[in-house]
N, C-alpha and C positions, 0 to 999 in steps of 0.2 A: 658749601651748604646750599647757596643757592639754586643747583645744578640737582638736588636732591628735592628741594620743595618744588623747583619747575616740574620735575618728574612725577612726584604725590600731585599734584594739581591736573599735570594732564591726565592721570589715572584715573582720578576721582571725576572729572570730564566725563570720560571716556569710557567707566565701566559698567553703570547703570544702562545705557544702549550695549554693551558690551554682555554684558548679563541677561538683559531681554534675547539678544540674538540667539546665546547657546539654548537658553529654557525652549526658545524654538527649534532650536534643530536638535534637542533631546526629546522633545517630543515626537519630533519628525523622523526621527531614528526610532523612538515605541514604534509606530505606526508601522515601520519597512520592515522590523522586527517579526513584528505581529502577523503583518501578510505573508511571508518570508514563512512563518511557522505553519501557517494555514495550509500554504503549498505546499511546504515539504508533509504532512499530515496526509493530503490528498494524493498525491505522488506515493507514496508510501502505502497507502490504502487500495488506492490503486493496481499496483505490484504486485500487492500480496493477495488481490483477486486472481488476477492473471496466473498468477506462480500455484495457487490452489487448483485450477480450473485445468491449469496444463498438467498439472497430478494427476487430478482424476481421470483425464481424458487416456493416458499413458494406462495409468492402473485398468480402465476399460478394455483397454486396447489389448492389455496381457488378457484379460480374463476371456475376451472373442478368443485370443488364440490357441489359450487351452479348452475352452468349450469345442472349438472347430479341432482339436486334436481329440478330445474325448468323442465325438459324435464321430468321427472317422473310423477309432475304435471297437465300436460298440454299435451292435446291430440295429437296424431301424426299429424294429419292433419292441424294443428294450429302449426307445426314447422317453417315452414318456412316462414311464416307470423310472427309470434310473435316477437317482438322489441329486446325485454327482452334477448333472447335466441342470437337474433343477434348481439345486443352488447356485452355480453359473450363471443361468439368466435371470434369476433373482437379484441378484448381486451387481450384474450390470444395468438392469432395468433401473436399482437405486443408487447406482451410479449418476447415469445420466439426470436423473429426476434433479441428485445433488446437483450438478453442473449448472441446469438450467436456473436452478433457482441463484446460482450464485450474480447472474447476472439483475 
């Protein structure tokens, strides 16, 4: 029995510092928690600029190719009349316009 109340005694010593220290390093964990989230938020925010911005630039890049396959086709004088041609560089002009503003 003695071997049991020495043990209760050092506990009861011991765990009021013992209890201050974790409430400190649980709040110290919110804290790494919290920044930790922010980052990944940012990082993530991030990405999915980039991943947007390399869409658009690709989806442009088709739409030059077939605008320069359609003006290849189709006689010069039928430029600026043709529909086809017009909505082409419509459509890239608000491309790009997207892109820029993404930044």
């Amino acid at each position: 029995m003695a071997k049991k109340e020495h043990f209760r005694d050092v506990v009861e010593k011991i765990w009021p510092k013992t209890q201050v220290e974790l409430e400190k390093a649980i709040k110290n964990a919110k804290k790494l928690l919290n920044s930790g989230e922010k980052y990944l938020k940012d990082v993530s925010e991030i990405g999915k600029k980039n991943t947007q911005k390399i869409s658009m630039n690709i989806k442009r890049e088709k739409l030059c190719y077939d605008l320069g396959k359609l003006i290849s086709s189709t006689s010069q004088s039928k430029w600026a009349t043709d529909k086809k041609i017009d909505r082409l560089i419509k459509e890239i002009k608000r491309l790009s316009r997207k892109v820029k503003s993404i930044d």
